[in-house]
C-alpha positions in Angstrom: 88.7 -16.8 -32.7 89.0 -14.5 -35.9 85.4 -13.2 -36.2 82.3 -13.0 -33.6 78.6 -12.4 -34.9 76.5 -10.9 -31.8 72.9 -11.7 -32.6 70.0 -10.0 -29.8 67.7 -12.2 -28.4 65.3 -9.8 -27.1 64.2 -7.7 -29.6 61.7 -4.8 -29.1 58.2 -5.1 -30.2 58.6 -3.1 -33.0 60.8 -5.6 -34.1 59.1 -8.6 -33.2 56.1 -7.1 -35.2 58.3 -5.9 -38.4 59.6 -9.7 -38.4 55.5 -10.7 -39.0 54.3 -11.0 -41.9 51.2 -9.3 -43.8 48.9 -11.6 -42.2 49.8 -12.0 -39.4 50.1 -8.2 -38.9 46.4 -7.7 -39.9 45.8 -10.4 -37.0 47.1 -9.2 -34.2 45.8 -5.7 -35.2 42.0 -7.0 -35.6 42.7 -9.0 -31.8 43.9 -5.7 -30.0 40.7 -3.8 -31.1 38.4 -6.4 -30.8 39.7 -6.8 -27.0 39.7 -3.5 -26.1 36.3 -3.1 -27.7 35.2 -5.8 -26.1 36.7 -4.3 -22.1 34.8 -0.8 -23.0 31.1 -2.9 -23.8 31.9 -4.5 -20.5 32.9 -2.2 -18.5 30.0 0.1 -19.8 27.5 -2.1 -19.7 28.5 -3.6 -16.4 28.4 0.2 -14.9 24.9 1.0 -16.9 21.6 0.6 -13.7 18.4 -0.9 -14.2 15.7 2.0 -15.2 13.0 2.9 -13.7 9.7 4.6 -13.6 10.1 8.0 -12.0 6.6 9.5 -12.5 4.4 9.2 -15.3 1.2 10.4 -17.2 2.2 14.3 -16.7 0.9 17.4 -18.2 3.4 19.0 -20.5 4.5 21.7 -18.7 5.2 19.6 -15.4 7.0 17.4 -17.2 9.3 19.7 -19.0 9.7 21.5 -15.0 10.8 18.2 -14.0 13.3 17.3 -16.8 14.4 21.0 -16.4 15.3 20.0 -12.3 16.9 16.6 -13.4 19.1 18.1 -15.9 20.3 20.5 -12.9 20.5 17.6 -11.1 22.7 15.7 -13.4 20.7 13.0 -13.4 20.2 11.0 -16.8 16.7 10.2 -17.6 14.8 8.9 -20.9 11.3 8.4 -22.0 9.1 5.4 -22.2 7.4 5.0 -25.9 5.1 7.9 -26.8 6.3 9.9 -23.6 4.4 8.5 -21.2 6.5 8.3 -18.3 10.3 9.5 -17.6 12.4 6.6 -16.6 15.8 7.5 -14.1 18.0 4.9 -12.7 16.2 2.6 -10.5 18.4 3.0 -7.2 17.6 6.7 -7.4 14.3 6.6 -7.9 13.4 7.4 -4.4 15.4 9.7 -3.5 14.8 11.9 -6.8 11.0 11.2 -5.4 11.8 13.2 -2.0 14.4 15.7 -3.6 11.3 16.6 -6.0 8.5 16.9 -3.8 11.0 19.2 -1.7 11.3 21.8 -4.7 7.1 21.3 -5.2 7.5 19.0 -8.1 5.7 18.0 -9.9 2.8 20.5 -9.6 -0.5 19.9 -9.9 -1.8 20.6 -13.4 -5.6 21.4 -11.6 -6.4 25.1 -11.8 -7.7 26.8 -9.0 -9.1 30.3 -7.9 -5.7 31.4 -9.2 -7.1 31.3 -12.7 -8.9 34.7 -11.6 -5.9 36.6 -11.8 -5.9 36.2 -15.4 -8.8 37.8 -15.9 -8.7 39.3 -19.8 -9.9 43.1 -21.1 -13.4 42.6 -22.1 -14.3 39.0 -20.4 -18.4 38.7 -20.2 -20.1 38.0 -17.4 -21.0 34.6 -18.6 -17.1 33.9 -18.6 -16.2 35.3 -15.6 -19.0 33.2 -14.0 -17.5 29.8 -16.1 -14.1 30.7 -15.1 -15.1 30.9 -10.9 -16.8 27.8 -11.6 -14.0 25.8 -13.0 -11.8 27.5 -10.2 -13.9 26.5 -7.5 -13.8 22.9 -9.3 -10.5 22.6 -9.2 -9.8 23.9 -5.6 -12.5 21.1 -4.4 -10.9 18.4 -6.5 -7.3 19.8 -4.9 -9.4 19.4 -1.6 -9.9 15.6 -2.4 -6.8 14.2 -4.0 -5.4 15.2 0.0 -7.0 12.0 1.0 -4.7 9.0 1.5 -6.4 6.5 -0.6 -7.3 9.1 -3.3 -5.3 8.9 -6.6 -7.4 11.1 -8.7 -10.8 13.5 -9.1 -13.1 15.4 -11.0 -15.9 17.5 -9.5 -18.7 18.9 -11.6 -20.7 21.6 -10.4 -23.9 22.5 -11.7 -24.7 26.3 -10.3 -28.0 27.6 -11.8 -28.1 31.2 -12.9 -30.2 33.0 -9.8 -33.1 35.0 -10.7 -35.3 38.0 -8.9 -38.4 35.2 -8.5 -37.9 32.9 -5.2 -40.0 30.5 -6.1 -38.4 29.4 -9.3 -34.9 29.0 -8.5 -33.1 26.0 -8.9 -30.8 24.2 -6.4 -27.3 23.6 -7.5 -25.8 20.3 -7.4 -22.6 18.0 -7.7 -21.1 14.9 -9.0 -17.6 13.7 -8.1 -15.2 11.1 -9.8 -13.0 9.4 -7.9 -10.2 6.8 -9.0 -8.7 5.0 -5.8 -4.9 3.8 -5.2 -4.7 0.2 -6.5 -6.4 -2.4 -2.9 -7.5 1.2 -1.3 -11.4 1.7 -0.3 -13.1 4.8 1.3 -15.4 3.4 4.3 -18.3 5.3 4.9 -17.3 8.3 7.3 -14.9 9.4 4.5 -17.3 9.1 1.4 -19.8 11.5 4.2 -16.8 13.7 4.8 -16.5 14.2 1.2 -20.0 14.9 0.8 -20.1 17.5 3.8 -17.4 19.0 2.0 -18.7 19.4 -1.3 -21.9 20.7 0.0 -20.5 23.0 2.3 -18.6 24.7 -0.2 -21.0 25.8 -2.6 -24.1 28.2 -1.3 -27.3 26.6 -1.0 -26.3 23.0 -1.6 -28.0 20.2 0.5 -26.3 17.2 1.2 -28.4 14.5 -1.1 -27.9 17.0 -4.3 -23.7 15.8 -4.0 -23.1 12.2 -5.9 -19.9 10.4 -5.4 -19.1 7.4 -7.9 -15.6 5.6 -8.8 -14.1 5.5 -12.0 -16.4 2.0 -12.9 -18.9 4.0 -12.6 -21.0 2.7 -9.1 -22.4 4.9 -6.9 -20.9 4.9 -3.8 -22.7 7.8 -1.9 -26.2 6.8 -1.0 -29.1 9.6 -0.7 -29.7 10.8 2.4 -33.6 10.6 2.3 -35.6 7.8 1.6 -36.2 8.6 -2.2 -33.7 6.3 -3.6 -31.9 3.6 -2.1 -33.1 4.3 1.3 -34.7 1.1 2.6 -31.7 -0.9 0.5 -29.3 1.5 1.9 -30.8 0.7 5.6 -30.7 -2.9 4.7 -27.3 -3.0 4.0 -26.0 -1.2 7.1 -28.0 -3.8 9.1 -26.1 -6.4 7.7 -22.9 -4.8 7.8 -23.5 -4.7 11.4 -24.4 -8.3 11.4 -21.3 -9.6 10.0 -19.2 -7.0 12.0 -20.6 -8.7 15.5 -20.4 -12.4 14.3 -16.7 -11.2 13.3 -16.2 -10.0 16.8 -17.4 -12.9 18.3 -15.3 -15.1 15.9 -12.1 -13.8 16.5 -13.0 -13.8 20.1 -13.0 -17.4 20.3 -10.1 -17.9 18.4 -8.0 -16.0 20.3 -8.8 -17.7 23.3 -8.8 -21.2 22.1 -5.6 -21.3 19.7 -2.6 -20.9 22.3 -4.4 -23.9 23.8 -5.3 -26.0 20.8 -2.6 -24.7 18.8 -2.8 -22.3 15.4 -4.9 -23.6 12.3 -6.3 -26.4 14.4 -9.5 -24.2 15.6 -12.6 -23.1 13.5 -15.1 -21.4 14.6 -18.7 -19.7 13.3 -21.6 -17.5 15.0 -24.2 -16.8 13.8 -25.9 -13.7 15.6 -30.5 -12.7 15.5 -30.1 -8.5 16.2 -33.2 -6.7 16.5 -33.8 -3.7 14.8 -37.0 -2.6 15.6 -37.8 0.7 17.4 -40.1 0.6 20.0 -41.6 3.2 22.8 -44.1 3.3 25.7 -44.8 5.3 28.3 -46.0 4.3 31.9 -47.6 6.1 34.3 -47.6 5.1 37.8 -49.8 6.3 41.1 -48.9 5.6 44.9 -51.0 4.6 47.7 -52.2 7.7 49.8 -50.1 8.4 52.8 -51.0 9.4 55.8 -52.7 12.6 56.8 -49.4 14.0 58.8 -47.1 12.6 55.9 -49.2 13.9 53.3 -48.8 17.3 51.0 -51.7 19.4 51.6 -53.1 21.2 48.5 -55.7 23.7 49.2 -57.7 24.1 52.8 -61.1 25.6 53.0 -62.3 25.8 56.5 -66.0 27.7 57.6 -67.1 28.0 61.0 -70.3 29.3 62.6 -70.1 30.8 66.3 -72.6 30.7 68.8 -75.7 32.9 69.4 -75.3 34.0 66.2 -78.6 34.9 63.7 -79.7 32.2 61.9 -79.3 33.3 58.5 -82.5 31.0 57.4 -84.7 33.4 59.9 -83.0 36.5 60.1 -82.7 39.3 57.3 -85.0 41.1 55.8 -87.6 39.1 53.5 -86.6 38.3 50.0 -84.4 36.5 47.5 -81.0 37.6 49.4 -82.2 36.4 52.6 -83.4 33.0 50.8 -79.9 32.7 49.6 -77.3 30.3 51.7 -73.9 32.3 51.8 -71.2 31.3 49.6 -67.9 29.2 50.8 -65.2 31.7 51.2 -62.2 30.3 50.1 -59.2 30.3 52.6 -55.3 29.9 51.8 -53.7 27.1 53.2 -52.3 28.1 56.4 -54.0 31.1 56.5 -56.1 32.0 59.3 -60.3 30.8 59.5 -62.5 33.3 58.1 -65.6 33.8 60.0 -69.1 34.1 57.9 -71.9 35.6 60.0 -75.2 36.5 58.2 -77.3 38.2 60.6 -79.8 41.0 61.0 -81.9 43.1 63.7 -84.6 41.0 63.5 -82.5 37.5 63.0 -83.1 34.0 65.2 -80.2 33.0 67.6 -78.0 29.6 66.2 -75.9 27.4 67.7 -71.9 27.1 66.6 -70.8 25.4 63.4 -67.4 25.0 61.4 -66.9 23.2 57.8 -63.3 21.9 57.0 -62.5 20.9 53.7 -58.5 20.2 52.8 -57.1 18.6 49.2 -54.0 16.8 49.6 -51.6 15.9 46.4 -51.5 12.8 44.9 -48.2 10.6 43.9 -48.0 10.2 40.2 -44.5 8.9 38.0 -44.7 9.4 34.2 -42.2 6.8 32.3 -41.2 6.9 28.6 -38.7 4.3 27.6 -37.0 3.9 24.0 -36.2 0.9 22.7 -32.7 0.2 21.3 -32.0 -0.5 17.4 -29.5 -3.6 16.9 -29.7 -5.0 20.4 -28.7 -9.0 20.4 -31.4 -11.2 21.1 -29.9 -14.5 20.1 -26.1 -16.0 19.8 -25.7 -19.2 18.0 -21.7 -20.9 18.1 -20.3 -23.6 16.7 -16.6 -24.7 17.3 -14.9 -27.7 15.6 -11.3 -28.5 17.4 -9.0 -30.4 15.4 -7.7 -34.0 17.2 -4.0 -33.9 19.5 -1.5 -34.4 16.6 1.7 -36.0 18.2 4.8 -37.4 16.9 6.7 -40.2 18.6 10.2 -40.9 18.7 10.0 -43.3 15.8 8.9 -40.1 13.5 5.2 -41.6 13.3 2.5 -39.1 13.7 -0.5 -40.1 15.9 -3.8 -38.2 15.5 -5.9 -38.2 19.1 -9.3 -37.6 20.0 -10.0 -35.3 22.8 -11.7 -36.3 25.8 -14.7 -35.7 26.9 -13.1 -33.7 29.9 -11.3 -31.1 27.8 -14.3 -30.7 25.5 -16.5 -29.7 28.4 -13.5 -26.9 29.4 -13.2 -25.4 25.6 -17.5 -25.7 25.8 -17.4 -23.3 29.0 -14.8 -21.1 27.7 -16.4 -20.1 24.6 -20.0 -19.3 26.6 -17.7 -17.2 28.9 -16.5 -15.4 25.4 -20.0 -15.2 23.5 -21.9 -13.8 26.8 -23.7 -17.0 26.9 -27.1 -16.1 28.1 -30.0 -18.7 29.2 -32.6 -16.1 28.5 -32.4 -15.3 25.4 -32.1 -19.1 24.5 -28.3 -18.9 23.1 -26.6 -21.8 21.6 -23.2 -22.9 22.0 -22.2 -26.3 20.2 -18.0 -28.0 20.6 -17.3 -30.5 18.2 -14.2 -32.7 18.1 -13.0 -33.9 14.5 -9.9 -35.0 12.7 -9.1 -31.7 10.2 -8.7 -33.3 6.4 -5.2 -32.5 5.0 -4.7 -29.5 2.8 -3.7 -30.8 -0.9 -1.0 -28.2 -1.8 -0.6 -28.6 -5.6 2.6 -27.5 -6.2 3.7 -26.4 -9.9 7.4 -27.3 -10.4 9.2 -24.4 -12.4 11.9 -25.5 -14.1 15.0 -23.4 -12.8 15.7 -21.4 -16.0 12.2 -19.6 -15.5 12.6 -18.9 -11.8 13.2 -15.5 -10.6 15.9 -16.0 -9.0 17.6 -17.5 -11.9 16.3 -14.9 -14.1 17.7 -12.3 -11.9 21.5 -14.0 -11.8 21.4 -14.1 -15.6 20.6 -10.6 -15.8 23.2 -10.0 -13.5 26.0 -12.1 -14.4 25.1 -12.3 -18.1 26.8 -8.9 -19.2 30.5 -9.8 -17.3 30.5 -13.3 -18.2 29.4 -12.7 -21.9 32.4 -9.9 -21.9 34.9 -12.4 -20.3 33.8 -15.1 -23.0 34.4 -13.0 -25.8 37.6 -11.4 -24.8 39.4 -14.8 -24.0 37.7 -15.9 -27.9 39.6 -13.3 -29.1 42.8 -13.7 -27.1 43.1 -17.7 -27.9 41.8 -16.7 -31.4 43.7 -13.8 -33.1 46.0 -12.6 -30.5 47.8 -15.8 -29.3 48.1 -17.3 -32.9 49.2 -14.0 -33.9 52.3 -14.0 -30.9 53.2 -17.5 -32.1 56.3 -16.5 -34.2 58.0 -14.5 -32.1 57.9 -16.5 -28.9 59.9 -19.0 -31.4 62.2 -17.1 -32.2 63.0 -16.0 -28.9 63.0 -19.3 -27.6 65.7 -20.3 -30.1 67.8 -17.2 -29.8 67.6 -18.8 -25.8 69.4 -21.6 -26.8 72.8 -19.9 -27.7 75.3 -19.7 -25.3 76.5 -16.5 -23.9 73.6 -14.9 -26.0 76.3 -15.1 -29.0 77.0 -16.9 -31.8 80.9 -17.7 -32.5 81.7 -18.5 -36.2 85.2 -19.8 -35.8 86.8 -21.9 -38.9 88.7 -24.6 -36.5 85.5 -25.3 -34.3 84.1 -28.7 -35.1 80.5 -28.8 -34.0 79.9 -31.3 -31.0 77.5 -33.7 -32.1 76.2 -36.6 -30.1 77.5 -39.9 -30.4 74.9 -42.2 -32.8 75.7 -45.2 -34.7 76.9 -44.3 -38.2 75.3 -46.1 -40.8 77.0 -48.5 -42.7 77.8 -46.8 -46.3 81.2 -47.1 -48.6 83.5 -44.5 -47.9 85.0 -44.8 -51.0 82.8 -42.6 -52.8 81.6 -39.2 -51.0 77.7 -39.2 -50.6 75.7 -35.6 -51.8 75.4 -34.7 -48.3 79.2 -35.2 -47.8 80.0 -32.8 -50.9 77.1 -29.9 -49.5 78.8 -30.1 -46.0 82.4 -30.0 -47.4 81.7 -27.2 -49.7 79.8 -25.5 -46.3 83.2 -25.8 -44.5 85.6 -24.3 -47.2 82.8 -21.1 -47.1 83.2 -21.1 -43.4 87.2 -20.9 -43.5 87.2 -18.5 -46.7 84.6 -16.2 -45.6 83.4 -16.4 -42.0 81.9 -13.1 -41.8 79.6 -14.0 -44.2 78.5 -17.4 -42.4 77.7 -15.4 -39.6 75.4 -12.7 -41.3 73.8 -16.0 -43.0 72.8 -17.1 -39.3 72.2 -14.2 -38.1 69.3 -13.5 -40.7 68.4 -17.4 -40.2 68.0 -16.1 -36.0 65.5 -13.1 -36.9 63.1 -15.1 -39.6 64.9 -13.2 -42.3 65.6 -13.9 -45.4 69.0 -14.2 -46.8 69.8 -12.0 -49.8 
């Protein structure tokens, strides 16, 4: 061999991208951003959380202490439209709640007695008075908003200016706005406790001058005195008693009858007759008279006479005294007798006498009884029981009737519930009946509005619509782009012994194929090119070689 041409057949990729042309250059260029640009969207958006509400509707300056804490935090927040709320990453959003309300945050905007303390030079009495009542305003509404079920308040206070004359000075008086939590309500004992607190904190107040209303603007607190609302106000708390026993006597009967009958296939209604009149009598009862040794003595008088004694009709000196009979001396009850004589010098002799007169006490009892308010006079039940469903083996489902046995039991169970009572004439009525079928209409959603779907969109759409676009761009500028050079390298793979050997007595081998049939006499154009190729080979074979060698790389020849 005279010469050998060594051609590379792995170039580097800055070779592989100075063999491209313009075009193709500007391809592959426009593919590598868009991909990368592409994996950054992805990867942020994939990393980026759902947002949430954090707390909203916030005075200015508890706001901006908030923000203040979060930036600390190193938390990123942003604002809903027209800064209503501040929005945080919704799985933080609870603990940023309880991290918060740690530090005191957010504070109440509702001024209390604290706005005393800023008490300006030359304030007049008339603000200093304005400014306690708005402090003692806002320390009752603090008071308030404590409550559970209690979103917001306002408390007005009206607090006339107090006089020297008694007689013409006004009460003061209250109104409170309150705005429940969303399916929160304030029974009675707390709309009283709210009262009783108003009242109480404001000299002079009585109870019916407080008003409580929501923020529709009904009246929830209800006078104490019979002014306004009180006979309505009475004839609502009867009822609400009403339904609160026929509740009680409901559920009662359910409980007891559905592990038997089974859930759903019981229904049951009582009606109950209170009575809530007030009545009172008083009763005053005397015993028969006992017997002298068993009795009480009161008071014992007792006069006796002795014998030979003046008579005191005869004896005495003449005149109205001696006329007179002699008093009853009154004795004490186990004292001793005391003796009367009337006598005188010139008095008669009469026989013995003694008077006994004795009072004994006499047995009485003095009853007052009270009636009671809401005492049951009549129950009223009725219970319908739903058939035996069964199912046989077959899958068939068989509705029975119950018998007349198993009616009587449920019937005695439910007076053993209500308190049946003969007396007051109470009612109970078991009826057995097939239960109609409920008719569940259901709505068919088609699956692309369903939540669940919805939510797996939201989820997957971000890496799926990354992945899509990245494989566009690989399959669509990148790989097109990467065409060329794989060729090359796959025909520079081809070569034996990686080289190229341009040698002038090397006769290509070339597979055997049926010539065609052509005159030899006279040498074809293809003949001539490929003899002329030969005589360059064995004249110049170094410049064969650099021929190929540019033919390997995609060059042009010079």
């Amino acid at each position: 061999m005279q010469d050998v041409a060594t051609i590379p057949v792995n170039p580097s990729i800055s070779q592989r991208f100075a063999n491209m042309d313009q075009s193709q250059r500007m391809k592959f260029a426009l593919g590598v951003i868009l991909f990368v640009a592409i994996a950054v969207v992805g990867l942020v958006m994939g990393r980026q959380s759902e947002w949430r509400v954090l707390y909203s509707n916030l005075a200015d300056k508890d706001g901006g202490a908030v923000i203040a804490q979060l930036s600390t935090m190193n938390v990123p927040y942003k604002y809903t439209e027209g800064g209503g709320a501040i929005m945080v990453p919704a799985d933080r959003v609870h603990d940023l709640r309880l991290k918060l309300a740690s530090m005191g945050l957010p504070k109440t905007s509702i001024g209390g007695f604290e706005m005393m303390e800023a008490n300006r030079f030359g304030m007049t009495q008339f603000q200093e008075r304005l400014t306690f009542q708005r402090g003692l305003e806002g320390e009752l509404t603090r008071s308030i908003m404590a409550l559970s079920s209690v979103q917001s308040a306002r408390v007005h206070l009206a607090l006339p200016n107090q006089n020297g004359f008694f007689r013409e000075q006004q009460k003061p008086s209250a109104s409170v706005m309150l705005s429940l939590y969303p399916g929160r309500l304030l029974d009675r004992t707390q709309l009283a406790g709210i009262v009783h607190l108003v009242a109480s904190s404001v000299p002079d107040m009585s109870v019916a001058a407080v008003s409580v209303l929501d923020d529709s603007g009904k009246l929830l607190s209800q006078p104490v005195d019979g002014s306004f609302g009180g006979a309505m106000g009475a004839q609502a708390e009867q009822m609400q008693q009403i339904q609160q026993i026929e509740q009680l006597y409901a559920r009662r009967i359910l409980e007891i009858l559905e592990p038997i009958v089974g859930k759903n296939n019981v229904r049951a209604q009582v009606t109950a007759d209170l009575d809530f009149s007030q009545s009172e009598y008083t009763t005053e009862t005397h015993k028969p008279n006992n017997t002298p040794d068993s009795a009480v003595i009161r008071s014992k008088q007792m006069v006796e006479t002795g014998p030979g004694s003046e008579d005191p009709a005869i004896a005495g000196v003449p005149g109205a005294t001696t006329n007179q009979q002699p008093n009853n001396a009154a004795a004490p009850i186990n004292g001793a007798a005391q003796v009367v004589t009337a006598g005188g010098t010139n008095g008669a002799i009469s026989p013995g006498k003694r008077e006994s007169i004795v009072n004994y006490e006499i047995d009485k009892t003095i009853k007052t009884v009270k009636g009671a308010t809401g005492s049951v006079k009549r129950i009223s039940a009725g219970v319908v029981v739903n058939n035996v469903v069964t199912t046989d083996a077959k899958g068939k489902t068989v509705s029975t009737a119950l018998t007349q046995e198993q009616i009587d039991k449920i019937t005695a169970l439910v007076r053993e519930t209500v308190g049946f009572s003969t007396d007051r004439g109470d009612t109970v009525n078991v009826v057995n009946a097939e239960f109609a079928p409920e008719k569940v209409e259901v709505v068919e959603v088609p699956f692309w509005r369903q939540p669940e779907f919805l939510e797996l969109v939201r989820t997957l759409g971000w890496p799926l619509g990354t992945l899509g676009m990245a494989m566009l761009v690989w399959f669509g500028v990148i790989r097109p782009a990467l065409k060329p050079m794989s060729k090359t390298a796959r025909v520079a793979q081809d070569e034996p012994e990686n080289q190229l050997d341009a040698i002038e007595a090397d006769q290509p081998e070339r597979p055997q194929l049926a010539a065609p049939q052509i005159d030899n006499s006279q040498p074809t154009p293809a003949q001539l090119r490929l003899e002329d190729a030969r005589k360059l080979t064995r004249d110049n074979p170094a410049a064969v070689a650099n021929i190929v060698k540019a033919w390997i790389n995609g060059e042009v020849p010079a």
